[in-house]
C-alpha positions in Angstrom: -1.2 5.5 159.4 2.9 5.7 159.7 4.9 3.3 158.6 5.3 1.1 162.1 1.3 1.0 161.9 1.2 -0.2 158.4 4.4 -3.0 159.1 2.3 -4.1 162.1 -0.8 -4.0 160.1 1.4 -6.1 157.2 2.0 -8.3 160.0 -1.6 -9.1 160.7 -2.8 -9.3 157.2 -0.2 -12.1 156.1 -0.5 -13.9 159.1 2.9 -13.3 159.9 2.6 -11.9 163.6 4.0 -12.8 166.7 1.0 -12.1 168.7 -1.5 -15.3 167.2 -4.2 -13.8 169.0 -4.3 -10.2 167.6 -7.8 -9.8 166.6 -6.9 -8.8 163.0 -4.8 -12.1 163.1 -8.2 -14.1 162.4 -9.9 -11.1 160.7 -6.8 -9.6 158.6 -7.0 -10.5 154.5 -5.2 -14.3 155.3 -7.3 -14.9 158.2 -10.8 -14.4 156.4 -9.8 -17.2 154.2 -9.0 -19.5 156.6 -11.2 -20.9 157.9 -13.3 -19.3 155.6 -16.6 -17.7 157.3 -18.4 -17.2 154.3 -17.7 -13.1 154.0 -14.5 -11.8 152.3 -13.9 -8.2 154.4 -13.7 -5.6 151.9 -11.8 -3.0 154.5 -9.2 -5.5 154.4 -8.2 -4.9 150.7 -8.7 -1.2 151.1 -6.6 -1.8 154.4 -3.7 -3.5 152.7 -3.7 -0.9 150.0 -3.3 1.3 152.1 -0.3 -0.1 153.7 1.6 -0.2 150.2 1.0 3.3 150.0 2.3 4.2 152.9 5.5 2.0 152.6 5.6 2.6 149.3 8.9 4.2 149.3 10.2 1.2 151.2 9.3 -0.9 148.3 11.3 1.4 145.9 14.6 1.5 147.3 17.1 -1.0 146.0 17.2 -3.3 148.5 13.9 -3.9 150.2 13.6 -5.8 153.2 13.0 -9.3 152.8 9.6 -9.7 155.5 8.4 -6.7 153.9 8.5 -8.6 150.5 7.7 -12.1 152.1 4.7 -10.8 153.5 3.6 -9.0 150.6 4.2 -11.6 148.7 2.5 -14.7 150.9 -0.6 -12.5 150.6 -0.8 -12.9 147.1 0.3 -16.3 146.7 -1.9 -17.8 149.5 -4.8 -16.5 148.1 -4.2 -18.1 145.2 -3.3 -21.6 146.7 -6.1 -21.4 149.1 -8.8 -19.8 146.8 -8.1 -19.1 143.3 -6.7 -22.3 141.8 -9.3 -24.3 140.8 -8.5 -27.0 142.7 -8.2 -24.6 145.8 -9.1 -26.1 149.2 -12.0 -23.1 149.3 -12.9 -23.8 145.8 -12.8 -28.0 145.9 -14.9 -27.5 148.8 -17.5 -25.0 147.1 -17.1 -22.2 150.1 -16.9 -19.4 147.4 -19.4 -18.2 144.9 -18.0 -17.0 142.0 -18.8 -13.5 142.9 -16.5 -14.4 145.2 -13.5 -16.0 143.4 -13.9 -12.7 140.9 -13.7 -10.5 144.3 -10.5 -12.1 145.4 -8.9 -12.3 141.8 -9.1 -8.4 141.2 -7.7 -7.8 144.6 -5.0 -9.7 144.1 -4.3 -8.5 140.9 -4.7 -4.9 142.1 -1.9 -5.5 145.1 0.3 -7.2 143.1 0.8 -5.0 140.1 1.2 -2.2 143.1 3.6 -4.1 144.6 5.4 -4.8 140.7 5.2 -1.1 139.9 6.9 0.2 143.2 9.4 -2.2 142.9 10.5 -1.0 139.4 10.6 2.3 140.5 6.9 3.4 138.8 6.5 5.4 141.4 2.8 6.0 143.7 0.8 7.3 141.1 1.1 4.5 138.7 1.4 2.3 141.4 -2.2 3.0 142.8 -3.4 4.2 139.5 -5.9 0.8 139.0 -7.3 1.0 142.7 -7.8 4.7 142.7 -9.7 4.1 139.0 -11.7 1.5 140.6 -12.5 3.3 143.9 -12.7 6.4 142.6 
């Protein structure tokens, strides 16, 4: 994947995309949730870290772009607002078992202390250090 693929891809996955009816606009990490099917995607969190990897350096330079941040950012808070909180709409409504709401809650906190590292300079390797451990 280069780095236009991933932005596009970033696009997708935050629901952020011109084209409303790209396929991995309803399928992408923010479109699983809503509406919510029943099935997170898996391949979407390996996906998305992906996509930090490979714009990884983007995120380290000292001024980053602000939609690369926004929609790095809307992933994580979204999820929370839409399926974390306890008063979530997917939680108030019982659509997620707690398997689930576990699931969700480590991929979130896996993107987002990527995303924190990178953008104090940690570098890849730390960066990726918690998905790799779990992955690997």
């Amino acid at each position: 994947m280069n780095k236009q693929e991933a932005r596009e891809l970033l696009r997708c996955h935050s629901f952020i995309h011109d084209d409303l009816e790209h396929p991995k606009m309803q399928s992408g990490f923010l479109g699983m949730l809503r509406p919510f099917q029943g099935e997170l995607i898996e391949d979407n969190f390996h996906e998305l870290m992906t996509i930090i990897e490979v714009l990884a350096d983007e995120l380290e330079k000292p001024t980053v772009e602000r939609e690369l941040i926004s929609a790095l950012w809307g992933i994580c808070q979204y999820t929370r607002a839409w399926a974390l909180y306890p008063d979530s709409m997917l939680q108030r409504n019982h659509l997620l078992t707690a398997e689930q709401i576990s699931t969700l809650d480590d991929w979130i906190d896996t993107i987002s202390y990527a995303i924190m590292v990178l953008l104090e300079g940690g570098g890849t390797e730390e960066a990726l250090s918690n998905y790799r451990h779990k992955s690997g």
